[in-house]
C-alpha positions in Angstrom: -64.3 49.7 -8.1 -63.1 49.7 -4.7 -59.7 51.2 -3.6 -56.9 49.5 -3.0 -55.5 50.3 -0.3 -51.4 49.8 1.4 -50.2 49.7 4.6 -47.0 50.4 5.3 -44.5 50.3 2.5 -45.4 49.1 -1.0 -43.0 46.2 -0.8 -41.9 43.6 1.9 -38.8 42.1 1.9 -38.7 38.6 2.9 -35.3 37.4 4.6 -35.7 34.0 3.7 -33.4 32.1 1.3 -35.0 30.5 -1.6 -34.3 26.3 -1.1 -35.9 25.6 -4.7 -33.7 26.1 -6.8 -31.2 24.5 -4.8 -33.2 21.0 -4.6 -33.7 21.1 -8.9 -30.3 21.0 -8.6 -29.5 18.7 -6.6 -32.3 16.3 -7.9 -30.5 16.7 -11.1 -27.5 15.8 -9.9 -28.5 12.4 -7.9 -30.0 11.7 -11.4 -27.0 12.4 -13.3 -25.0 10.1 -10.5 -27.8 7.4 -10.3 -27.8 7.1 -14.4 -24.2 7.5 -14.7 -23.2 4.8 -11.7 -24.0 1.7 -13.2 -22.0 2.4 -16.7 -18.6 2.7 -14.4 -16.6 -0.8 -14.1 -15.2 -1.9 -10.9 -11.0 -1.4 -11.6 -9.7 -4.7 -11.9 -6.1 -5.6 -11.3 -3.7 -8.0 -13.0 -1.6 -9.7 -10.4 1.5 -11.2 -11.4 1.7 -14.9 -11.1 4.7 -16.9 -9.6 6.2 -20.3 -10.2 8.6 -22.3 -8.8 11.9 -21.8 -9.3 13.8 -24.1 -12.3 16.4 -24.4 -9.5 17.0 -24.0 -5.3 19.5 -22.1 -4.2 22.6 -23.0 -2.4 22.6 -20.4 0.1 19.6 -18.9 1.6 20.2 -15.9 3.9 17.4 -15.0 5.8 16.6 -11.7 7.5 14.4 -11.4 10.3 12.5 -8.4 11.1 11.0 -8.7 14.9 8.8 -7.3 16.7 10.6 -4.3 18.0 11.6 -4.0 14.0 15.2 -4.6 15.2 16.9 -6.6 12.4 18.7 -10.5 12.7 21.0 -12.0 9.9 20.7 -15.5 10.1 23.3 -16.9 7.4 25.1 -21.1 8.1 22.9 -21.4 11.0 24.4 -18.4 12.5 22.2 -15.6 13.6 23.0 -12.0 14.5 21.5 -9.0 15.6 23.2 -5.9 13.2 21.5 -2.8 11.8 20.6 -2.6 7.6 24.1 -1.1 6.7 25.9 -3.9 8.2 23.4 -7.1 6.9 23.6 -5.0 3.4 27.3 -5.5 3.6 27.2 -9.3 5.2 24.6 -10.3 3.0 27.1 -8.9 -0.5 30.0 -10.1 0.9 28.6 -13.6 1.3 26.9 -13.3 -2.3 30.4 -12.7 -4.1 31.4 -16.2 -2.8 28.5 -18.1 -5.0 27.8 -17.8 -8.1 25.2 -15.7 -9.5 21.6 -17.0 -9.3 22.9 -19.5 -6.4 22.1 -17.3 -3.8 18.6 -16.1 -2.3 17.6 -13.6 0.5 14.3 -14.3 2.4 12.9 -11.6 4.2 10.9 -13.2 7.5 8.8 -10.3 9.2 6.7 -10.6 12.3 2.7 -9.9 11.9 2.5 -6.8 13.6 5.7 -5.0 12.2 5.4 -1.8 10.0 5.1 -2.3 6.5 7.6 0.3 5.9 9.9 -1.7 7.8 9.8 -4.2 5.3 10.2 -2.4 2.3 13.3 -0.6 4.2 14.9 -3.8 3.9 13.9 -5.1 0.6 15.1 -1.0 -1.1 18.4 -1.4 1.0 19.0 -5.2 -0.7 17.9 -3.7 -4.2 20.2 -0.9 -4.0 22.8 -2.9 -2.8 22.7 -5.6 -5.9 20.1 -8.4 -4.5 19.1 -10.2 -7.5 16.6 -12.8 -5.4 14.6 -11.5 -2.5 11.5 -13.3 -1.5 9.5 -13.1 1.7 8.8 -15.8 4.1 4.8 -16.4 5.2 2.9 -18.9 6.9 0.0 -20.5 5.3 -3.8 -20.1 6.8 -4.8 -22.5 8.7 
C-alpha cells in the first residue's frame, strides 16, 4: 500500500462563496412566481356612470383655471380675476339668490395645469356648501 503523502497543511480553505444553493433558490422561486402569475386577476374597477340631468340649471357659474393656475369667475357674462377665498364667497353669495338645485358650478381648467390645482378648487366649493360641481372638457377630435 503506498503512502499517502501531504503537503502543506491537511486542509485548504477555499475563499470562494458557494452560488448553488443560491440558484435552487432562486429557481424555486421563478417557479413559485411563474405557477402562481397566471391564477392572479387583473384589478378591475367599477366606474360610476352619469346621466343627464332631469333639469338645466338657471345659473351656471363657471371657474376658470388658466395656465399660470391663476383663478377667473365668470358669473352674467362677467368675468374676474380673484383668488379661491373670494370666488368661494362670490360663488355662495350668488347661490343664496336661487333656489337650491338651480344653480351649477363648472370648473374649466387648461390642459397643462396641475391636477392639484383642480381639486383645490373643487375641496374649497365642497367645503363651502357646492351642491353641483361639474368640470368642463372638450371632446377628441
Amino acid at each position: 500500500m503506498p503512502a499517502v503523502t501531504h503537503r502543506g497543511r491537511g486542509r485548504r480553505n477555499i475563499n470562494e462563496i458557494n452560488m448553488v444553493p443560491f440558484i435552487d433558490v432562486m429557481l424555486v422561486l421563478l417557479i413559485i412566481f411563474m405557477v402562481t402569475a397566471p391564477l392572479i386577476t387583473p384589478s378591475m374597477i367599477d366606474l360610476p356612470s352619469v346621466a343627464r340631468a332631469p333639469t338645466q340649471p338657471d345659473q351656471v357659474i363657471q371657474v376658470v383655471i388658466n395656465k399660470d393656475e391663476a383663478l377667473e369667475l365668470k358669473m352674467q357674462n362677467k368675468t374676474q380675476r380673484l383668488p379661491l377665498d373670494a370666488i368661494i364667497g362670490a360663488i355662495k353669495q350668488a347661490q343664496a339668490n336661487v333656489p337650491a338645485g338651480k344653480s351649477a358650478v363648472v370648473i374649466s381648467a387648461d390642459r397643462n395645469v396641475k391636477y392639484e390645482s383642480v381639486v383645490k378648487v373643487m375641496d374649497g366649493l365642497q367645503r363651502a356648501g357646492v351642491q353641483r360641481v361639474g368640470l368642463s372638457v372638450q371632446l377628441a377630435k
